[in-house]
C-alpha positions in Angstrom: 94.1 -112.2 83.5 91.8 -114.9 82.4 91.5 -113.4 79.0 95.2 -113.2 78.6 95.2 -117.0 78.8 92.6 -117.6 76.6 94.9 -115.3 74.2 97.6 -117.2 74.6 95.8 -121.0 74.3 94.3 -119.8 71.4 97.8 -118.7 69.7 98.8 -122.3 71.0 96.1 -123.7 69.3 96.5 -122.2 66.2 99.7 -122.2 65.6 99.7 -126.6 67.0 102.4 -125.9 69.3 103.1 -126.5 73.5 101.6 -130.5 73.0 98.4 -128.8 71.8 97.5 -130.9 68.5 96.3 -133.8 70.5 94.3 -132.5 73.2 90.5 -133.6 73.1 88.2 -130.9 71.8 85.4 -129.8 74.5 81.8 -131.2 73.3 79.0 -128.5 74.3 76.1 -129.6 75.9 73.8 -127.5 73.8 72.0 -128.4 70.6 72.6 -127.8 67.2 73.3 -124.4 67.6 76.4 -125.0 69.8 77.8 -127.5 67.3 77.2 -124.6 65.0 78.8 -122.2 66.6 81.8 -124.4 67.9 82.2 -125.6 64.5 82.4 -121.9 62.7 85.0 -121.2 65.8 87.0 -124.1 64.6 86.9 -123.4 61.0 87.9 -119.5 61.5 90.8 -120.6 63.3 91.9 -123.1 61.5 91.8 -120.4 59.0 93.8 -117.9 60.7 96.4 -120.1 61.2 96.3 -121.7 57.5 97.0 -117.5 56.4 99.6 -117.6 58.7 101.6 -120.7 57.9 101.3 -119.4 54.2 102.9 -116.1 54.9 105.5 -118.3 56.9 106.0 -120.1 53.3 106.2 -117.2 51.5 108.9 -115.5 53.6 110.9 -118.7 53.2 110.5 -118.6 49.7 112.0 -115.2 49.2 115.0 -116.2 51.5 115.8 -118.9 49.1 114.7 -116.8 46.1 112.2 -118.5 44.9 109.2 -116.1 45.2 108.6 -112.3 44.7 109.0 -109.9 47.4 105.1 -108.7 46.8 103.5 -112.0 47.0 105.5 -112.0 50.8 104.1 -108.7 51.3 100.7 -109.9 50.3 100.6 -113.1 52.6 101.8 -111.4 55.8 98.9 -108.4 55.6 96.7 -111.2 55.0 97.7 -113.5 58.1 97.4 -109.8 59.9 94.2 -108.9 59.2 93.0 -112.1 59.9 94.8 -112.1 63.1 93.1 -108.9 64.1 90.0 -109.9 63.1 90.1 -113.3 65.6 91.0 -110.8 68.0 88.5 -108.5 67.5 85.8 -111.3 67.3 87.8 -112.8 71.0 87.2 -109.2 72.5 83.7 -109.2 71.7 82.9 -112.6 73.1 84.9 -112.0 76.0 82.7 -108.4 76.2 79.6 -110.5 75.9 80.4 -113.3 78.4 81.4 -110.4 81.0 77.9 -108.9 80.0 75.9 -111.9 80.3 77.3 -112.6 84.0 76.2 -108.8 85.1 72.7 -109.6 84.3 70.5 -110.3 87.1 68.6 -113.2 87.5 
């Protein structure tokens, strides 16, 4: 259940809706490696949701005929792979975090 709702902030927070776009970003406590990391998290999303509010153009384009139906086409298998690819790169932390817990200490 808990990853569902990481799922779904994530969405939220992609896509700036739900009063999202103002909430205070979490500051690891790590070094420079977690600023890193946080960082390339915050730029790939960013960039997931830039793909999708350019297929979002596109299709709005084509409804007032102003753009080609292949450049549409292009934009929304674009936002989809890159949507599958944040979820793919979720599972796997999500896989790892699960992982890291089972260890003994």
């Amino acid at each position: 259940m808990a990853s569902s709702n990481f799922a779904a902030g994530a969405y939220a927070a992609v896509q700036n809706i739900g009063g999202l776009k103002g909430t205070p970003k979490v500051q690891p406590t790590q070094g420079a490696a977690g600023n890193n990391f946080q960082s390339l998290l915050s730029s790939a999303l960013d960039s997931v949701g830039e793909t999708g509010r350019n297929a979002d153009a596109q299709a709005l384009s084509v409804a007032a005929g102003k753009a080609n139906v292949v450049d549409v086409v292009t934009a929304v298998a674009e936002s989809e792979t890159a949507l599958q690819t944040l979820v793919a790169v979720r599972d796997r932390m999500i896989s790892a975090y699960e992982e890291i817990m089972r260890m003994q200490i």
